[in-house]
N, C-alpha and C positions, 0 to 999 in steps of 0.2 A: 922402865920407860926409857924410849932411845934418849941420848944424850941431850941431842942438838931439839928435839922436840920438849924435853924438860927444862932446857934453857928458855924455849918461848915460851913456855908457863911462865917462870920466873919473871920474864922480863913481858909479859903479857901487855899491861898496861902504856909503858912505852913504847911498843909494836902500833898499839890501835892509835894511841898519839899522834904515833909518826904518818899513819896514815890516815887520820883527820884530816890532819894540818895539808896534807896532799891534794886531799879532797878540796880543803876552802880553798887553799891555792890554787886549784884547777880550774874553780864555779867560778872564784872571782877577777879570772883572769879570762874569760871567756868570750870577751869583747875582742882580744888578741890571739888565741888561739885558731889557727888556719881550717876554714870550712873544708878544706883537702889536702889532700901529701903528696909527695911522690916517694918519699920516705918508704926504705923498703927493707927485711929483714930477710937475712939466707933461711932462716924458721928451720937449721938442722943443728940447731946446739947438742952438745953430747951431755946425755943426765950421767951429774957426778955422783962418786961413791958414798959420801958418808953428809950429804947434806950442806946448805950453807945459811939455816937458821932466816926466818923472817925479813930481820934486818938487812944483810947482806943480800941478800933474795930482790927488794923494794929498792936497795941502788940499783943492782944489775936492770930492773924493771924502768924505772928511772932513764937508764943510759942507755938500754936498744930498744923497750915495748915504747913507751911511753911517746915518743915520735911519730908512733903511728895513731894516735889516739884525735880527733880529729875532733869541731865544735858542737858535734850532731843534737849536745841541748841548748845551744845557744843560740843567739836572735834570727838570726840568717841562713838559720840551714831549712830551707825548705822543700825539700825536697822531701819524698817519700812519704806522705802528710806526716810527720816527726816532730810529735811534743816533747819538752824538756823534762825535765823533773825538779817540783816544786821541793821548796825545802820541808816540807810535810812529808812529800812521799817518800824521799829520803829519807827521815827518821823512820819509815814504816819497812824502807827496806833494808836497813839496815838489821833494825828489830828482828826484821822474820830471817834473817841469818845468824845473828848473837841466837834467836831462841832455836833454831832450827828445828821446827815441826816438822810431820808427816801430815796435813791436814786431810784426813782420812773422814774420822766417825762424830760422834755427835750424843753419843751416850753410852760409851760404855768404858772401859780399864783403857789405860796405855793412852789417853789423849784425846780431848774433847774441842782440840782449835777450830774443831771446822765448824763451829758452834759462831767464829767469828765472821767465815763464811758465809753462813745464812746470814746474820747480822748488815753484812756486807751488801748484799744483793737486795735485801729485800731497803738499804739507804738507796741503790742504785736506781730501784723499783720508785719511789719516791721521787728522788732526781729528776727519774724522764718521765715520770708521771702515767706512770704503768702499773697496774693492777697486780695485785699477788696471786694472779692466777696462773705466772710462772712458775718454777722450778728453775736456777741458775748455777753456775758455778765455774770457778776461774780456772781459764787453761791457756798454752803461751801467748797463742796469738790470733788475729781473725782469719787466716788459715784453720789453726785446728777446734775453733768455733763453728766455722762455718763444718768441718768434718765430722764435728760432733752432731750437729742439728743435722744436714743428709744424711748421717748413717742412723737415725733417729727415722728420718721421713724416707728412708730403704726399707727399713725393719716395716713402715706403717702401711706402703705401697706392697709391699709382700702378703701383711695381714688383709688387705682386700681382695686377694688372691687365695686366700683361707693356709698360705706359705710363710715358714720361719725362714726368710733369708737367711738370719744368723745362724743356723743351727747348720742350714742344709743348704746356703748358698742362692746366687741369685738363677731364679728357672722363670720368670715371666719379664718380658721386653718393662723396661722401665720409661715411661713417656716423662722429658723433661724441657719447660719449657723459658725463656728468659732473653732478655733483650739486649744488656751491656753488661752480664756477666765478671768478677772481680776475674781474676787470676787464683786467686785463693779456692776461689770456689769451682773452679776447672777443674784443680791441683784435687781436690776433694773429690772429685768425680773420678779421678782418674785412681787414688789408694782406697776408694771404696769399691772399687770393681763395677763399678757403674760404664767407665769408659769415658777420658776426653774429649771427645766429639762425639759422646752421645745424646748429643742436647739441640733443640732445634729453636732458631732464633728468629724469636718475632720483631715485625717490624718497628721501630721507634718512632713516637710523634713527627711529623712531617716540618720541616723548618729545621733549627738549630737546636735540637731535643737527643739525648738520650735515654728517654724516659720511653716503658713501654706504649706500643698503642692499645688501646685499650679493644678495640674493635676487630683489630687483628687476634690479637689472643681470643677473643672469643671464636673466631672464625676456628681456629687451630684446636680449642677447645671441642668445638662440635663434628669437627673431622675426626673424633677420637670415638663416638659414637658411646658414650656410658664410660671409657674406660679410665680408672682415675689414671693421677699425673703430680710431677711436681713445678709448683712454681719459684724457681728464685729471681727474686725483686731487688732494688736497690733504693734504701735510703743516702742518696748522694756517691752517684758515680764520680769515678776516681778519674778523670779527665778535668768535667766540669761541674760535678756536684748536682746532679738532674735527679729529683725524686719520683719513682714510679708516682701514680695515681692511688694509692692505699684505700682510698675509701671507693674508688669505682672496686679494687680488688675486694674486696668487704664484698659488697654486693653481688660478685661474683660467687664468693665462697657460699652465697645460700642458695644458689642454682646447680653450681656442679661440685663435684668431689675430688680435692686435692689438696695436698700440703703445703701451702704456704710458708716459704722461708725467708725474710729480708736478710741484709745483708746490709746492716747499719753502721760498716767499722768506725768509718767518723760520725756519718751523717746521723744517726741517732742522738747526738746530744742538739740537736736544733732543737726537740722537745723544753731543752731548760731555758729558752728563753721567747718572752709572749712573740716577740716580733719573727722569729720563723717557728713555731710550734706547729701553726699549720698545715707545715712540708710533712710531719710524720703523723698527719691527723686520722686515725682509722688502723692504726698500725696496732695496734693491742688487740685485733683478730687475726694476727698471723701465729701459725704454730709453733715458730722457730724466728728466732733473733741474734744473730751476731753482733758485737759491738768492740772494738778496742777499746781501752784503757790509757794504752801507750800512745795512744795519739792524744786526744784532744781533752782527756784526765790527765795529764801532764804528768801521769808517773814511771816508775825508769819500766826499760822492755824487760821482760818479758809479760805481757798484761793485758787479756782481753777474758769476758765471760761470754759464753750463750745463753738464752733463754729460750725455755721448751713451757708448750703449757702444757700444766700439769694433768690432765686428760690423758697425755700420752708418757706417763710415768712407768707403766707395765712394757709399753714396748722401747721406751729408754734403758731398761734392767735387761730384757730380753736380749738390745744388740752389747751391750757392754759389760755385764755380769760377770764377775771371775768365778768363773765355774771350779776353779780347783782353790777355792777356798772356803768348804761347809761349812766351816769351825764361825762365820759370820753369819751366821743365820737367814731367816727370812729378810730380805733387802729392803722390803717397805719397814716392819717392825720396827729392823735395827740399819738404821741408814748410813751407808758408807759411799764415799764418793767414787770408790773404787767399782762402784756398781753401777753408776751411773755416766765416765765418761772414759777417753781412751787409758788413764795415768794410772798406775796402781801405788806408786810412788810420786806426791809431788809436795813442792813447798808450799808455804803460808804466803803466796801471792795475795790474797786478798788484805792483807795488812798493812800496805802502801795504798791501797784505795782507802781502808776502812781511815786512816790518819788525814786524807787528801778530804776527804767529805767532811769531816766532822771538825777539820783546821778553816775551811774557805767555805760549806755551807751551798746551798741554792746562788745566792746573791752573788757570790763567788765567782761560782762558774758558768752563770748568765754573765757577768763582767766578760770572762775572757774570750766566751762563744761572740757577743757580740762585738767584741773589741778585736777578734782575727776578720774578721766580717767586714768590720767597717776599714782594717786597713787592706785587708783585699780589694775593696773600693777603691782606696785612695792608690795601691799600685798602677791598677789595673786604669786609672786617671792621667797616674803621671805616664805610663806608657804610653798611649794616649798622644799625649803634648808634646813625646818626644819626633811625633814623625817619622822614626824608623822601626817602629814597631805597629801591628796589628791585634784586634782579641780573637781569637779565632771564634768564643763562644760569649756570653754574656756571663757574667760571674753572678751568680744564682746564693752563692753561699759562702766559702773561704780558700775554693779553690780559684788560678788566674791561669786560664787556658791562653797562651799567646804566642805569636810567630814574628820574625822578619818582616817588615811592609815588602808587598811586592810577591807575583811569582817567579820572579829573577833571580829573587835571596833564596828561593827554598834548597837549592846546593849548598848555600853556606850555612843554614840553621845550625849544624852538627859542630863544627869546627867554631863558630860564636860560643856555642854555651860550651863547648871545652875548652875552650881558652878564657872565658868569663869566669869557670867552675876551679880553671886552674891558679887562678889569681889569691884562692883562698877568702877573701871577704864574701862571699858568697857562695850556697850549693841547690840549685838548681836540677831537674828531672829532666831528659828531654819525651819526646813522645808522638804519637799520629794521633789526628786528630781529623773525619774526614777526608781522609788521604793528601791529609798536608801535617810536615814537620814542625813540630812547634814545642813549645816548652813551656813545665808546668811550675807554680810554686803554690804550696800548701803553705795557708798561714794558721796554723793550730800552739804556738808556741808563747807560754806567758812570758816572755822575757821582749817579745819585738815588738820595737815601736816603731811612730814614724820617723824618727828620724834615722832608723837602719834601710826603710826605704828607700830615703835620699842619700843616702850612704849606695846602696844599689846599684841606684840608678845613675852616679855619679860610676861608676867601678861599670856598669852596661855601654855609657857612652864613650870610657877609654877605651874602652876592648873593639868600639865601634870603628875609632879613630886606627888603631895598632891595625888591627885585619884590612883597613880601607874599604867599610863595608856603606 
């Protein structure tokens, strides 16, 4: 054994000490830690020859990464919809790196974690009060969720074509239709060979809506004349949190023939709680479900799963199957996850969830869905009172879509929330909204209260004064 790696055996237990204590010092100082930097590294260190041992490793880490490390779980970063991580999911992710699984199979030699997996999903299945007529499983992000469930409903739009995409490639025009589309899910269209703007966009409720019309898409639907198609939906657009119509969509899918995918990276956890459950009512007739974890489950990134219903399990295998490895046999028999999503390799992601459900429960994280909710309220109030600010949209759920008062200010939007963002007590998104600049905050983080609000809004009105705005 090398030398300097047999010294951190040795001293193993002092190593992980020293990087606890780092850690509590980090969470519990997070009130002070700057929501931004300007802190910046040359990143062309030269790797040394013979090692310099954990220790020595966690100062140097200390004295030039460690400044660039920013408060993105703490109360005020709101940007990106960015949940914290609870001290549950913490111990969970830690775990799944002390044990370092392969979460692969489910019965047979060499490792049975993903046995935790199913475990996992079918709490999550419960949670949003969804039927086990899924199939799920965890992958980084609602990117490669969302990639997992289209290249699922690729494979399904080829089969009604009597064609294996997977095998043989795409050879029939793929009809795909959606209204406010993620980013994620463009990204998805574009590494599954489908095409970035191959997607045609129906119109949105009329008024201050980005939710589909329901009336349009059927229009668009019958200009297709028979031929299927895919839809992706939004539970809770990433502007303003607008949810498609699911149960007019429901009543659609028993007239015509197509794939239904939402795309619920936050907005699927409104299911956990009675007072918006109705925004996802009908939604357990979609084929395909995306959902983060890393948001609004408050456990660390990398963390989101899909859900496919299990109907289309044969053409889940068909697009992801590792064909060069027989030695696993039949893939329903013997179920490997490597048969079912892009990873042939991954970790025990579901372990940080499984510790987060079963630490805080239903009641839990009804608490925290309605407690981002209501202080999205209360922001989006005091902006409001402040008179130099406007909501661009109505806050529907935990998102605060808002701008500058005035078309006079929309020059200065950019230059406010960089100078607001560069203060560090706060990290804000900016964004278009209706072809006006404005800026977003996501409130999905258990750690914020109201009075980081007022903290805010006190830090929005200096920056108001400094600019002379």
């Amino acid at each position: 054994m090398n030398s300097v790696l047999h010294q951190d055996l040795h001293d193993f237990e002092n190593i992980l000490e020293q990087a606890k204590q780092q850690g509590i010092d980090f969470l519990n100082n997070l009130e002070n830690v700057p929501t931004s930097t300007t802190y910046k590294i040359e990143a062309k260190r030269s790797l040394n020859e013979t090692g310099l041992g954990s220790v020595e490793t966690l100062r140097e880490f200390n004295e030039r990464l460690a400044p660039l490390m920013v408060s993105s779980p703490g109360p005020r970063y709101w940007g990106f919809v960015t949940g914290g991580s609870t001290p549950a999911s913490i111990v969970g992710d830690w775990l799944a790196s002390v044990y370092d699984q392969n979460a692969q199979g489910i019965n047979g030699q060499g490792g049975n974690s993903a046995l935790i997996e199913f475990e996992t999903i079918n709490l999550l299945l419960q949670l949003l009060n969804l039927p086990d007529t899924f199939l799920g499983g965890f992958v980084t992000g609602a990117t490669m969720s969302n990639f997992t469930s289209l290249g699922v409903a690729r494979q399904w739009l080829g089969a009604q074509f009597g064609k294996d995409f997977a095998k043989n490639g795409i050879s029939e025009k793929i009809n795909i239709f959606t209204a406010t589309p993620h980013s994620s899910s463009v990204k998805s269209l574009s590494m599954l060979g489908i095409g970035s703007h191959n997607f045609t966009l129906v119109k949105t409720i009329e008024g201050n809506r980005e939710a589909i019309d329901i009336q349009d898409l059927e229009k668009n639907i019958e200009a297709l004349n028979g031929k299927p198609f895919i839809l992706i939906s939004s539970a809770a657009t990433v502007n303003t949190a607008d949810f498609d119509d699911f149960k007019a969509i429901s009543k659609l899918k028993g007239k015509y023939k197509f794939w239904w995918h939402i795309d619920a990276a936050f907005g699927g956890f409104a299911a956990v709680s009675e007072k918006y459950q109705h925004l996802v009512e009908g939604w357990e007739g979609a084929d395909s479900i995306t959902i983060d974890c890393h948001k609004w489950l408050n456990v660390p990134y990398e963390s989101a799963f899909y859900l496919i219903n299990k109907e289309h399990v044969n053409l889940q295998i068909e697009t992801f199957q590792n064909s060069n490895a027989p030695y696993l046999g039949n893939p329903l028999e013997n179920f490997n996850y490597l048969n079912f999503l892009p990873e042939n390799s991954r970790r025990l992601r579901a372990l940080p969830v499984w510790f987060s459900l079963l630490a805080y429960g239903k009641e839990g994280f009804c608490d925290l869905v309605e407690k981002s909710t209501s202080l999205a309220l209360h922001f989006g109030n005091a902006l409001i009172e402040q008179d130099s600010f406007e909501l661009l949209a109505p806050i529907r759920l935990n998102n605060v879509c808002f701008t500058l008062k005035g078309d006079h200010n929309q020059e200065k939007v950019s230059s406010f929330l960089f100078a607001l963002n560069e203060r560090g007590n706060v990290f804000m998104t900016p964004t278009v909204y209706q072809n006006k600049k404005g800026i977003r905050a996501s409130f999905v983080n258990w750690r914020t209260t109201e009075n980081d609000i007022k903290i805010v809004i006190e830090e929005m009105k200096e920056t108001l004064l400094d600019l002379e705005i």
